[in-house]
C-alpha positions as CSV (number, residue, x, y, z in Angstrom):
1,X,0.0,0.0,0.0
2,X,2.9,2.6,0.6
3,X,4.1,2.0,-2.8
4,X,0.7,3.4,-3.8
5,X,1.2,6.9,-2.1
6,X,2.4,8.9,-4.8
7,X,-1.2,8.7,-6.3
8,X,-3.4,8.7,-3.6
9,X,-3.5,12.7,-4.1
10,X,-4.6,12.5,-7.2
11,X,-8.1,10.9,-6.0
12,X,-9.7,14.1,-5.2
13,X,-9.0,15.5,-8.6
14,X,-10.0,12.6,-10.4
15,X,-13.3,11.7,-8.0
16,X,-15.3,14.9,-9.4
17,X,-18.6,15.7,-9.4
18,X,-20.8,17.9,-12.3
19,X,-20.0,20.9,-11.0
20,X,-17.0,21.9,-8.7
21,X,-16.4,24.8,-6.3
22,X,-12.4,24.8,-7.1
23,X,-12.5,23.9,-10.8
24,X,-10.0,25.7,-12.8
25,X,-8.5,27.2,-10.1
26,X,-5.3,27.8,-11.6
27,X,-6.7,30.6,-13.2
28,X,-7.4,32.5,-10.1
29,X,-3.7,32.8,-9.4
30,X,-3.4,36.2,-11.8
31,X,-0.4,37.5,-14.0
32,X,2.2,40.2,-14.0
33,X,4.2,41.4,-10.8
34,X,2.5,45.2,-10.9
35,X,-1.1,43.4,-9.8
36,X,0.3,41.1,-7.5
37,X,1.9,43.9,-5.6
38,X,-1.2,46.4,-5.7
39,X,-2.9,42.8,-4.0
40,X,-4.8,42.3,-7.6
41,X,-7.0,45.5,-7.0
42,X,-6.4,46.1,-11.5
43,X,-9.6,45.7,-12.8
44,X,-10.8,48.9,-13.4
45,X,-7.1,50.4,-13.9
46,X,-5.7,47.8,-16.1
47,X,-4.9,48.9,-19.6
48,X,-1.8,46.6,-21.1
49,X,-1.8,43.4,-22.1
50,X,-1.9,41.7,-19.2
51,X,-5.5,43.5,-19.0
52,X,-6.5,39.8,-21.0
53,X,-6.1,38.4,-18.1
54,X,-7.5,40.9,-15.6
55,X,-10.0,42.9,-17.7
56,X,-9.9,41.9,-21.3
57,X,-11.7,45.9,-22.1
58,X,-9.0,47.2,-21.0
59,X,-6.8,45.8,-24.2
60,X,-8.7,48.9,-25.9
61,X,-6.6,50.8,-24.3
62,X,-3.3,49.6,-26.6
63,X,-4.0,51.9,-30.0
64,X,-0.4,52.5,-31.3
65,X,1.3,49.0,-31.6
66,X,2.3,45.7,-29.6
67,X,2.6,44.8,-26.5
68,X,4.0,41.8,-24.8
69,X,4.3,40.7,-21.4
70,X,5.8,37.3,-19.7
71,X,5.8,35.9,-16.2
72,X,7.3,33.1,-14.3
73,X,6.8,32.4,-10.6
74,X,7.6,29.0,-8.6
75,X,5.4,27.7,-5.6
76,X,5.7,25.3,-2.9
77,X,9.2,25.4,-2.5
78,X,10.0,25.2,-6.4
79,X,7.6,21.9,-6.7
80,X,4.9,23.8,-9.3
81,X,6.6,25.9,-11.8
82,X,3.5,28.9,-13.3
83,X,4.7,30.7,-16.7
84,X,2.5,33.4,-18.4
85,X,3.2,34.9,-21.9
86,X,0.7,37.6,-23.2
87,X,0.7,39.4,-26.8
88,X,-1.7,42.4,-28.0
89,X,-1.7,44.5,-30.8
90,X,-4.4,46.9,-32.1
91,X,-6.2,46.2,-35.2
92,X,-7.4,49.5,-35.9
93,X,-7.9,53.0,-33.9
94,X,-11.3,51.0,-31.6
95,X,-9.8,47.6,-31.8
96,X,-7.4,45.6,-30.0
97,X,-6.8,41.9,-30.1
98,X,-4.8,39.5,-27.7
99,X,-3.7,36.0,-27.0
100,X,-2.1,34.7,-24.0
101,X,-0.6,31.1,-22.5
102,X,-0.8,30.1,-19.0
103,X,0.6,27.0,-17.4
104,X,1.0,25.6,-13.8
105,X,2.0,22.3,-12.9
106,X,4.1,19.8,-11.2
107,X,6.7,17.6,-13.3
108,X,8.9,14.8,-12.4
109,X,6.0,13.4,-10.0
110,X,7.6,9.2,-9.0
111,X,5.2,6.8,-10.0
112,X,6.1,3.8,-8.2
113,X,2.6,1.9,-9.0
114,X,4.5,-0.4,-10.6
115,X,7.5,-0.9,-8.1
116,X,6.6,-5.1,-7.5
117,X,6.7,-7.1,-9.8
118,X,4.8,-10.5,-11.0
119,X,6.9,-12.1,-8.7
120,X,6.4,-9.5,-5.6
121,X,9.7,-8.3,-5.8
122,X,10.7,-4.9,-5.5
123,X,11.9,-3.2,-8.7
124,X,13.7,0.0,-8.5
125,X,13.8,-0.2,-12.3
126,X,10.1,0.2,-12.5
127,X,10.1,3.6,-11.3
128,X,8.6,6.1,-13.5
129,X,7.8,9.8,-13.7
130,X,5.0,11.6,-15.0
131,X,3.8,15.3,-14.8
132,X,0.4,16.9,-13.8
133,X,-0.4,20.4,-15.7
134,X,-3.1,22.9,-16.6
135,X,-3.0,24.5,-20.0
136,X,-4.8,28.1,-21.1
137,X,-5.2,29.9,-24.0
138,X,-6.9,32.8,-23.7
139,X,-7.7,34.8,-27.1
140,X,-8.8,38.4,-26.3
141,X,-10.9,41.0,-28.3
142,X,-11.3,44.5,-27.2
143,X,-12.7,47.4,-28.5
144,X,-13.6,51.4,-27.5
145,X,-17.6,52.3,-28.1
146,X,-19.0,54.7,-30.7
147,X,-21.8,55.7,-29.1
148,X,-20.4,56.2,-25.1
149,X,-17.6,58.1,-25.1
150,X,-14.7,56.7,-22.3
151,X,-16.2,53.2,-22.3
152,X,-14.6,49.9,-23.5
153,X,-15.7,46.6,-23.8
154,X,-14.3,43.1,-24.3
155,X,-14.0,39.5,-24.2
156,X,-11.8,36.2,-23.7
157,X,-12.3,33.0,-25.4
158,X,-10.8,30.5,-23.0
159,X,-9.3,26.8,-24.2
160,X,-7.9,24.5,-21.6
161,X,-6.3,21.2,-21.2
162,X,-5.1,19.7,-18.0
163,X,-3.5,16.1,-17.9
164,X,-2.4,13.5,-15.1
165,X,0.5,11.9,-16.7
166,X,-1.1,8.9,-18.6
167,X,-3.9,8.6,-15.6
168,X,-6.3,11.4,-16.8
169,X,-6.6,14.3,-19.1
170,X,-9.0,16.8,-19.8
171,X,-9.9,19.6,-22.8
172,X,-12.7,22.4,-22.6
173,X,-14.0,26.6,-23.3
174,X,-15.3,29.0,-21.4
175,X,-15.8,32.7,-22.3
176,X,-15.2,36.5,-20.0
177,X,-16.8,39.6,-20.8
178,X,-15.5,42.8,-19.2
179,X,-16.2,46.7,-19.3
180,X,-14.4,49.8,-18.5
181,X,-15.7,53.1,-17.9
182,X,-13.9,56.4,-17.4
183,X,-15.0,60.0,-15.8
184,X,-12.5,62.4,-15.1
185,X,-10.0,60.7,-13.1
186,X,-12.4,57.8,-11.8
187,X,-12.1,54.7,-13.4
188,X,-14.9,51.6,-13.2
189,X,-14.0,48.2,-14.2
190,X,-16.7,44.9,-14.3
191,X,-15.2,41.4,-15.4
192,X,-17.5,38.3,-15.5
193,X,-15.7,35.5,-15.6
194,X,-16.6,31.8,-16.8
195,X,-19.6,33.5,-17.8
196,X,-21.9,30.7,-19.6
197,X,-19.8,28.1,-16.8
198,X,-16.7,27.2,-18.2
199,X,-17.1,23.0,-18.9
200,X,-13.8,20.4,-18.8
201,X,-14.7,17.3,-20.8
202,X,-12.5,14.7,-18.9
203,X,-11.1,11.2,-20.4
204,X,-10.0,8.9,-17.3
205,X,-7.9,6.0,-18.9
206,X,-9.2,3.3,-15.7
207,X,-6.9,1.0,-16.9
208,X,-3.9,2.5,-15.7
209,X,-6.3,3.3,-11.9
210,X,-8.0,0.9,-11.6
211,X,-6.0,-1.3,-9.6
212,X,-4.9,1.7,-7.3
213,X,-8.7,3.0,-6.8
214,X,-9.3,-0.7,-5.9
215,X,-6.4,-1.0,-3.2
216,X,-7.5,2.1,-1.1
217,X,-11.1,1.6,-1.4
218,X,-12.0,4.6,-4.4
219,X,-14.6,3.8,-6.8
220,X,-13.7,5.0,-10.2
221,X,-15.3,8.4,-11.1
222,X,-18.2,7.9,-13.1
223,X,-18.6,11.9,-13.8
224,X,-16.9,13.1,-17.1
225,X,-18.1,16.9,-17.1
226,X,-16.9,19.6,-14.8
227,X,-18.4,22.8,-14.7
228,X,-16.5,26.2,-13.3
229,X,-19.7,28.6,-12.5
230,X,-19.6,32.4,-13.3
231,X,-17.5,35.0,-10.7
232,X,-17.9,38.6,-11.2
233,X,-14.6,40.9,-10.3
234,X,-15.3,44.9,-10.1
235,X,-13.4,47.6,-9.4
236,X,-13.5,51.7,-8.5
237,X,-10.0,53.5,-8.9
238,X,-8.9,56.8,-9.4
239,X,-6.0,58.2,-10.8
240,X,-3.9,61.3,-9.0
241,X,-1.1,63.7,-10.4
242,X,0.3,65.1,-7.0
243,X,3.1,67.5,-8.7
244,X,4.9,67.4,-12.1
245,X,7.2,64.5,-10.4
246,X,4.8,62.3,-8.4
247,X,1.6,60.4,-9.6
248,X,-1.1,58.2,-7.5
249,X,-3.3,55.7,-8.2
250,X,-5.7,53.7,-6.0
251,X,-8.0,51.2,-7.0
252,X,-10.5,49.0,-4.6
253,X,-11.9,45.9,-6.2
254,X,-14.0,43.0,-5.1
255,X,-14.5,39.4,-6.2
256,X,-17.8,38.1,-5.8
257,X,-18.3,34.2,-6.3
258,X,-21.3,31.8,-5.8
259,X,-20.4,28.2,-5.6
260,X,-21.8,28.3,-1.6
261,X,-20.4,30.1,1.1
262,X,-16.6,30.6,1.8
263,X,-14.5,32.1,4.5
264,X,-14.1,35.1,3.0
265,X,-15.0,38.9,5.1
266,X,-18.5,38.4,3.2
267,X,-20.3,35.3,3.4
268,X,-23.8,34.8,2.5
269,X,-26.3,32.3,1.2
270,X,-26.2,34.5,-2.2
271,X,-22.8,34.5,-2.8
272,X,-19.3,35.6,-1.2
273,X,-17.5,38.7,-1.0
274,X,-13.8,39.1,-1.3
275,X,-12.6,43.1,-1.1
276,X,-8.7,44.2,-2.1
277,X,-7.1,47.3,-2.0
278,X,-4.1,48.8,-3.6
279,X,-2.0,51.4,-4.2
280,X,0.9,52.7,-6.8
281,X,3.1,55.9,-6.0
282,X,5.0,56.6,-9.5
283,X,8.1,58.8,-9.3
284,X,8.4,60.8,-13.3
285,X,6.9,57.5,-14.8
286,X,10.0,55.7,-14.5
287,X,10.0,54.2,-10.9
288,X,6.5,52.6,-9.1
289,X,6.2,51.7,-5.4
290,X,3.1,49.2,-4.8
291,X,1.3,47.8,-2.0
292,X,-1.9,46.1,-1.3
293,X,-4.0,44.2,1.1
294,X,-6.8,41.9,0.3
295,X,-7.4,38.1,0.4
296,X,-9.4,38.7,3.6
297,X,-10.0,35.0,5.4
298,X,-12.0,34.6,8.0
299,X,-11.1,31.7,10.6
300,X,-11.7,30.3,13.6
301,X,-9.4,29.6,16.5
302,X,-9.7,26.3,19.3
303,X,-11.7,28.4,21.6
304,X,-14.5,29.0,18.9
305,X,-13.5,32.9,18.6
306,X,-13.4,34.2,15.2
307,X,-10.9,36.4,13.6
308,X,-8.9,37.3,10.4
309,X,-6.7,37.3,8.0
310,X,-5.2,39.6,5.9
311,X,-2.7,39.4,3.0
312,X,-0.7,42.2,2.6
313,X,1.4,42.8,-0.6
314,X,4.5,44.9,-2.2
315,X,6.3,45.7,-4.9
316,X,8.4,47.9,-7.0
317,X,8.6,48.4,-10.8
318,X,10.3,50.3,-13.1
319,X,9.9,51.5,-16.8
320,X,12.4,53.1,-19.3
321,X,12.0,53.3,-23.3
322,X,8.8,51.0,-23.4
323,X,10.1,48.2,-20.9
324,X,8.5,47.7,-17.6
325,X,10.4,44.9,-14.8
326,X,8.1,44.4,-11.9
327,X,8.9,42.8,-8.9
328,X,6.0,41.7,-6.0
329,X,6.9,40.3,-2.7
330,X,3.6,38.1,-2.2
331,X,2.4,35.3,0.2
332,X,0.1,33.7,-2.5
333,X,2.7,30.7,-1.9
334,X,2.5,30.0,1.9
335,X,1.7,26.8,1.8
336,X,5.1,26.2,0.7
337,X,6.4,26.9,4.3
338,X,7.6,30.3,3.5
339,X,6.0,33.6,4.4
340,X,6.5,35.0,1.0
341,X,6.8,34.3,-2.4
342,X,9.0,36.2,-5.1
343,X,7.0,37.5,-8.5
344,X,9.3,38.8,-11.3
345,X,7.3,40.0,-14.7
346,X,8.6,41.9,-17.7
347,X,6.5,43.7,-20.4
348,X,7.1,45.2,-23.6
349,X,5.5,48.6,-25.3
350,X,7.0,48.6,-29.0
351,X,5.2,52.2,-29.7
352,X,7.2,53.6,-26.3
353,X,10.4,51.6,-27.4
354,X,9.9,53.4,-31.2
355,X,9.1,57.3,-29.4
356,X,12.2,56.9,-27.3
């Protein structure tokens, strides 16, 4: 039975309903350094191309050429490896497009299901390895509106494959739709998410589980279809030119999400309510200090007394001749042991790089 340990978390993933709280949650865990730090409070702000991502309107934003962004971040002590790439370009003086690539996953995972032999005997030789990964591709269309002047809409078409070494694999779409307004200095952003439910088609190969589900005392999963339900992000910002030197921006945002209640600061029968806060001091639009709080959890200690949680965020970034280098100090990766984690993001403005 020991030899079978290296599997037995992959039950819960395999042993899935119609419709899961968690599904897809890799694609909660966000892009680019520069949100991280402002504790993701972007959605109403965002306007590069990592706004595919957070706010796919805000791509309407990019009217003079490409833009590119990539990210790479490592979790749990170095076990799961996340990578981002993002490209936009406009397509006319109202349109942008995009297309981005996420992956997270764990490689080099010991499968040692096959460690005995016929005989009983244990062979080292038998040892394999195998990966477990989520896939995205995200294509992004944005575009300014002719009849409200300062508003932007847009929207994501979402593919995604996940595997489990040989054991499982999965393909399926979803679809975001997103808004930004502007008045002044105030900016409004809205970004539905998973907005029809995003669906995963699964394909379990039992042959290769079948023995292992047998030996702990699984059934097989006899669910193929998983079904991420609709979360709505918003956000309220506003944008501050303190002197000719120093700028200010703020943004407060919320997610709101309705797959039953959650420890989050609001919980309700209706839905949940998740509230972030951030804010970005720029020094002559060349250096950015960043922090953020949000990630509110709401727990519960031995004695039965409540109380919470906050996650607070930083960062610094800086941007010369159309490059921007980000850098968040984050604690999205606790579970790895550590207090923080260590987000590094570049991006790329080729109409900047040209004007410098």
């Amino acid at each position: 039975m020991k030899h079978l340990a290296p599997l037995l978390f992959l039950l819960p993933a395999l042993a899935f309903g119609q419709a899961r709280k968690y599904s897809n949650e890799f694609l909660n865990i966000g892009v680019d350094a520069k949100a991280f730090a402002t504790s993701n409070a972007v959605i109403a702000s965002v306007n590069d191309v990592t706004a595919a991502y957070w706010n796919p309107a805000g791509l309407a934003n990019i009217t003079d050429s490409w833009q590119g962004a990539a990210m790479h971040a490592e979790y749990f002590a170095s076990i799961a490896q996340y990578d981002y790439i993002g490209f936009a370009a406009p397509i006319d003086d109202k349109s942008t497009i995009g297309i981005s690539f996420i992956r997270f996953g764990v490689d080099d995972i010991l499968n040692t299901t096959e460690l005995i032999d016929n005989n009983g005997d244990v062979d080292y030789d038998r040892i394999s390895k195998f990966s477990t990964a989520d896939y995205a591709l995200i294509g992004s269309y944005a575009r300014k509106s002719e009849k409200i002047e300062n508003l932007s809409y847009g929207g994501n078409v979402k593919i995604i494959y996940r595997h489990i070494g040989k054991f499982a694999s999965a393909i399926g779409f979803g679809f975001d739709l997103g808004a930004q307004y502007k008045i002044n200095k105030w900016e409004f952003g809205a970004n539905l998410r998973d907005v029809t439910s995003t669906f995963n088609a699964w394909n379990i190969n039992t042959e290769e589980l079948e023995d292992v589900f047998q030996q702990t005392g699984n059934e097989l999963p006899t669910e193929n279809l998983e079904l991420t339900i609709p979360s709505l992000l918003i956000g309220v910002g506003r944008q501050f030119q303190l002197n000719e030197n120093y700028s200010l921006r703020t943004e407060v945002s919320a997610a709101f999400t309705f797959g039953g209640r959650e420890n989050t600061l609001v919980s309700a029968d209706f839905g949940n309510i998740n509230p972030n806060f951030g804010v970005e001091v720029g020094y002559r639009n060349f250096v950015f200090l960043r922090g953020g709080v949000g990630n509110v959890v709401r727990a519960k200690e031995f004695t039965g007394a409540t109380y919470y949680n906050v996650q607070p965020n930083m960062g610094i970034g800086f941007k010369y001749r159309g490059i921007s280098i980000d850098y968040a100090l984050s604690n999205i990766g606790s579970a790895s042991g550590t207090l923080y984690s260590n987000i590094f993001s570049v991006k790329f403005n080729f109409a900047d790089f040209k004007s410098s």
